[in-house]
C-alpha positions as CSV (number, residue, x, y, z in Angstrom):
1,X,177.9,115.5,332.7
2,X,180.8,116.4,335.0
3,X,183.7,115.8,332.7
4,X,183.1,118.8,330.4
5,X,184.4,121.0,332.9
6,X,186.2,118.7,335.1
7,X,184.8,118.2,338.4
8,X,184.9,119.7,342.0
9,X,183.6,116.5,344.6
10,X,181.8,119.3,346.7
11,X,179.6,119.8,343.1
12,X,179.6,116.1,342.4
13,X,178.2,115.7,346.0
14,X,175.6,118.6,345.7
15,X,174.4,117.7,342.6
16,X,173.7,114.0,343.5
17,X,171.8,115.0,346.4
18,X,170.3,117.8,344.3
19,X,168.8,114.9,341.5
20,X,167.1,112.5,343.9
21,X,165.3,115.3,345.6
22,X,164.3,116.7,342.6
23,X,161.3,114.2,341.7
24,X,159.5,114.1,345.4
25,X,159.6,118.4,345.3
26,X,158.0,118.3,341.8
27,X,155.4,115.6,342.7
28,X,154.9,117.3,346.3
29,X,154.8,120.9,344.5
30,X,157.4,122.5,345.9
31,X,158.8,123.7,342.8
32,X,156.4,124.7,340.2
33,X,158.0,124.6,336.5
34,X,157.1,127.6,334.4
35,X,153.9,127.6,332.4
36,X,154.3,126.7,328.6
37,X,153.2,128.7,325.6
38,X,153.0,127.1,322.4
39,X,152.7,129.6,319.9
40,X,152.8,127.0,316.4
41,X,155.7,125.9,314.2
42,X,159.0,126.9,313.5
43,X,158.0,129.8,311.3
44,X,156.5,130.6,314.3
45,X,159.9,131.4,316.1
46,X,160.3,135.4,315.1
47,X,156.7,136.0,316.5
48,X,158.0,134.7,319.3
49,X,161.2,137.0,319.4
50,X,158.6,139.5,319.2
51,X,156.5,138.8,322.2
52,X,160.0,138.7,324.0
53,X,161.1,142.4,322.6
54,X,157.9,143.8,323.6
55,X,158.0,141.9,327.4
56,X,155.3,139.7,326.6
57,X,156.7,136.9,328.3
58,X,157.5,136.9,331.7
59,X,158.1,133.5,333.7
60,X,156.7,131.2,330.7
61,X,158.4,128.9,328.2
62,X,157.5,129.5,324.3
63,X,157.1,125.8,322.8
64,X,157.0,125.2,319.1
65,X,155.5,122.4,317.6
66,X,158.3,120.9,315.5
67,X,156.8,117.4,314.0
C-alpha cells in the first residue's frame, strides 16, 4: 500500500492509527457508510450514469449485481 508512492513515516504513522480505529467507529456508529443502491446488472450501468447526470444520487453508492 505505501510503496506505490513511496512513503512519508508521519503518513505511515497516521494511517496505522487511522486502521485500528476504523472497526470500533463503524461498530460504535460513528461513521455511517453511505447507503447502497442496487439498480440490476451491468447493462444496468448507463441508467445509472443517468441518475448521476440528472442529480439523482446524492450521498449513496450505485451497486450492480455482477454474478
Amino acid at each position: 500500500m505505501f510503496d506505490s508512492l513511496g512513503d512519508r513515516s508521519e503518513d505511515r504513522e497516521f494511517w496505522e492509527r487511522y486502521l485500528k480505529l476504523l472497526p470500533k467507529w463503524l461498530d460504535n456508529g460513528y461513521l455511517n457508510p453511505n447507503p447502497q443502491k442496487e439498480l440490476g446488472r451491468l447493462e444496468d450501468i448507463p441508467k445509472g450514469f443517468e441518475l448521476q447526470k440528472k442529480g439523482d444520487v446524492s450521498a449513496r453508492k450505485l451497486m450492480y449485481r455482477i454474478a
